[in-house]
N, C-alpha and C positions, 0 to 999 in steps of 0.2 A: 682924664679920670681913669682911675683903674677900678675894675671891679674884682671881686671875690666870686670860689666858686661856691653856692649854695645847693649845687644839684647832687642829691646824694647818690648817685650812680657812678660811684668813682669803677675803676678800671672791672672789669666783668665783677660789679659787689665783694671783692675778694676785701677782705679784714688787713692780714698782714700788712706791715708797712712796706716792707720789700715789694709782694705783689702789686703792689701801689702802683711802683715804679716803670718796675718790668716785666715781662713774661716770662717766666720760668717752667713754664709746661710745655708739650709735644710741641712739634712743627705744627704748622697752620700753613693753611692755603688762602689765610685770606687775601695778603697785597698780590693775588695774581691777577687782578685787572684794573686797582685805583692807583697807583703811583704816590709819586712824592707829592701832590695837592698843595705844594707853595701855594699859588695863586687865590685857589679858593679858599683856603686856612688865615692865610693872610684877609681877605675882606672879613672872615668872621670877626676876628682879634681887633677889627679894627672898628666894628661894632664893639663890642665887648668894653672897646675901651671908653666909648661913648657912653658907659655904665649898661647897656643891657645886660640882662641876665639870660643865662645860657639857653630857661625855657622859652624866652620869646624869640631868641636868635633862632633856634631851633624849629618855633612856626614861619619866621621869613625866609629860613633855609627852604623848607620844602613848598612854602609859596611860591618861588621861586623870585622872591625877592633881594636874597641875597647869592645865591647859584642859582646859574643862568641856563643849566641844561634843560631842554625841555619835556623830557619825562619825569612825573615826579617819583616814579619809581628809582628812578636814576636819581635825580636830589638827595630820594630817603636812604641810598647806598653811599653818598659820598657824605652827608651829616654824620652817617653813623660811624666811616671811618674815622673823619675828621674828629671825632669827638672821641672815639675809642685810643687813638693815637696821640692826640694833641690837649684833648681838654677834662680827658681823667686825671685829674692831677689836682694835689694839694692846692689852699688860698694862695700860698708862696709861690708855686711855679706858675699860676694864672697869671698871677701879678711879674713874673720875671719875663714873661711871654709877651705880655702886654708892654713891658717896658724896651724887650729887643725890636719888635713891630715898630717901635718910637725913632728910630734910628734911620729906616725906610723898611719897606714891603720888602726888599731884596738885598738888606744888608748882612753883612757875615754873623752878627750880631742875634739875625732872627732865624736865619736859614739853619746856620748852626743848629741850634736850640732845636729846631723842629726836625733832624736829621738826627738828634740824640734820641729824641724819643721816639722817632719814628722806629729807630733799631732796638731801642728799648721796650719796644710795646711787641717786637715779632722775634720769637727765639732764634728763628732759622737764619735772620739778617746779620742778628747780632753776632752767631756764630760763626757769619761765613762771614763777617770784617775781622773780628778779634782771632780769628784761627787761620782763617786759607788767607785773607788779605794781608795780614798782620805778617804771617809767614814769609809775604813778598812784596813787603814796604820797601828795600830798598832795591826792587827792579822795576822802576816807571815805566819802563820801557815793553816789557813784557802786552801780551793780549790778557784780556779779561773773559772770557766765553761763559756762554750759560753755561756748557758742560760742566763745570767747577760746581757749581753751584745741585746740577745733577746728581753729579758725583756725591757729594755731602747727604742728599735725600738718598745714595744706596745703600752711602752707609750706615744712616740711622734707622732703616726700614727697616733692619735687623731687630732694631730694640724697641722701634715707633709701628706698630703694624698699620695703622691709620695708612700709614705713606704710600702702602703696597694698595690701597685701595683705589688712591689718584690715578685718574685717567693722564693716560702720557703727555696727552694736549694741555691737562692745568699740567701737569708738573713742567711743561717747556715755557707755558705761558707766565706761570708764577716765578721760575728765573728771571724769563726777559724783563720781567715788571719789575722784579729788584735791582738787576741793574741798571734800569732804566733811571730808578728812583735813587740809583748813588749817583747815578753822574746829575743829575738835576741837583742833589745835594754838593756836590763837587769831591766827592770821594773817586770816581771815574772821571775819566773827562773820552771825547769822540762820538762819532755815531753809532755805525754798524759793527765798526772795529774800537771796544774802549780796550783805554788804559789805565793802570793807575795814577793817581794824583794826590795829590796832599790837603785834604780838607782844612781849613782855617778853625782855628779853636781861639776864637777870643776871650781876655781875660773875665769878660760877664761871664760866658758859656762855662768857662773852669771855674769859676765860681758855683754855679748853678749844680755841675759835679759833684763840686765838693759839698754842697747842703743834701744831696742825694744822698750821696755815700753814709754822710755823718748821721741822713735821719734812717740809715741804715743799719746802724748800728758800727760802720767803718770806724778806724780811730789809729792813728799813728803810719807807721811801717804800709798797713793794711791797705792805709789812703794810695800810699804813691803808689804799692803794685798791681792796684784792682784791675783787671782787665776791663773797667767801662773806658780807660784815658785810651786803651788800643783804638777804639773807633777812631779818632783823630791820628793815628798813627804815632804816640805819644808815648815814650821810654820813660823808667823812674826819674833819670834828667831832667827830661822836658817835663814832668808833672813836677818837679820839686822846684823848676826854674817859673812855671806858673804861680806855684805857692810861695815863693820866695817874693815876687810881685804884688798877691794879694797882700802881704805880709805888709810890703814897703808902702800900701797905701792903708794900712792899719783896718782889717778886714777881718784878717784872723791874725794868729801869732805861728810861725813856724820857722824850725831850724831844724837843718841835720849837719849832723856832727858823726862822720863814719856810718855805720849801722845805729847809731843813736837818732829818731826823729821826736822831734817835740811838734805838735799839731796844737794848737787851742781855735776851738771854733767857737760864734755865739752859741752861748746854752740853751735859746729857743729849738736852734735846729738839731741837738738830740730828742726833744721834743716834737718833733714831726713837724715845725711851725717855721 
């Protein structure tokens, strides 16, 4: 069974549909001590799909009947990530969440999906895949160091003043924690010493994009260059040879011809739906 979301607490009450999606304001400090939450995000989804709705999942969370840590102060921090990252989201992306879960707990399928939005829901992550990662896609070989990620917070502190007020301790600890959380997502891979890797983008996950984008207001040309396909390290190519796929299974309609792209999506998802 798949459920709907009915809790009106979509992403911090923001209206737009864009903000829906993603965070488009300052850096944040928040993923500097919850991680990527595979495990625990998965048992929610997996209620969820058992038809509960989000406010009872949300009393078993902090029961501790569905999160196992045993401070409930601790519980009440990891629901609210869990929820602020994963389950502010449209009926459609509850229901495509619910359906990657279906595949297994740890299939590319789901993990995917919950690494897009996890970079989707924190400006600073998103940044530092589509700009500093993006930059050196094709050196796998290379180190990953929190310092990059340092770096990127001295240069925004200029425009973010917020930044300059972080104690050095979060600002080292909120890097480790994002790297931590790429390579659990498979964007890194190693321990002490990561590197880069090639994240898996299955054709549900480029679907799901593409309904993003679209209840975005994206359309044509706009689609293949958006920088959300860089998270998966993804060139207008590789996003056209995704859409070309959907296409072949009668999904949507597209074709490029030169600089020419023809896109048609269903007309629900200009409609947010």
């Amino acid at each position: 069974m798949i459920v709907q979301n009915n809790d009106s607490n979509m992403r911090d009450e923001q209206n737009n549909t864009t903000s829906i999606f993603r965070d488009t304001g300052p850096y944040s400090a928040r993923n500097s001590s919850k991680g990527a939450l595979i495990g625990e995000t998965g048992k929610v989804v997996e209620k969820l799909r058992l038809g509960m709705s989000l406010g009872a999942l949300r009393t078993l969370a902090l029961d501790g009947v569905i999160l196992s840590q045993r401070a409930r102060s601790t519980r009440e921090r990891i629901w609210d990530a869990i929820h602020y990252m994963y389950l502010s989201q449209p009926e459609w992306g509850l229901q495509d969440l619910q359906v990657a879960y279906g595949y297994s707990p740890h299939s590319n399928e789901f993990v995917s999906l919950l690494y897009l939005h996890y970079a989707l829901s924190d400006h600073l992550t998103y940044d530092f895949v589509t700009k500093i990662l993006w930059g050196r896609r094709n050196d796998a070989q290379q180190i990953v160091s929190p310092q990059e990620i340092l770096f990127l917070l001295d240069q925004a502190a200029e425009t973010q003043p917020q930044i300059q007020r972080w104690a050095e301790s979060t600002r080292r600890k909120l890097s480790t924690s994002i790297l931590t959380a790429l390579r659990d997502f498979g964007v890194l891979e190693g321990g002490q010493k990561k590197r880069l890797a090639r994240p898996l983008l299955p054709l549900s996950t480029a679907e799901h994009i593409l309904h993003i984008l679209t209840a975005e207001g994206k359309r044509g040309a706009e689609v293949l260059s958006n920088s959300t396909w860089r998270l998966f390290f993804c060139s207008e190519n590789d996003v056209a040879g995704h859409l070309g796929r959907l296409a072949q299974e009668r999904r949507i309609q597209f074709e490029r011809v030169g600089d020419t792209v023809v896109l048609h999506t269903p007309e629900e998802w200009s409609m947010g739906q």
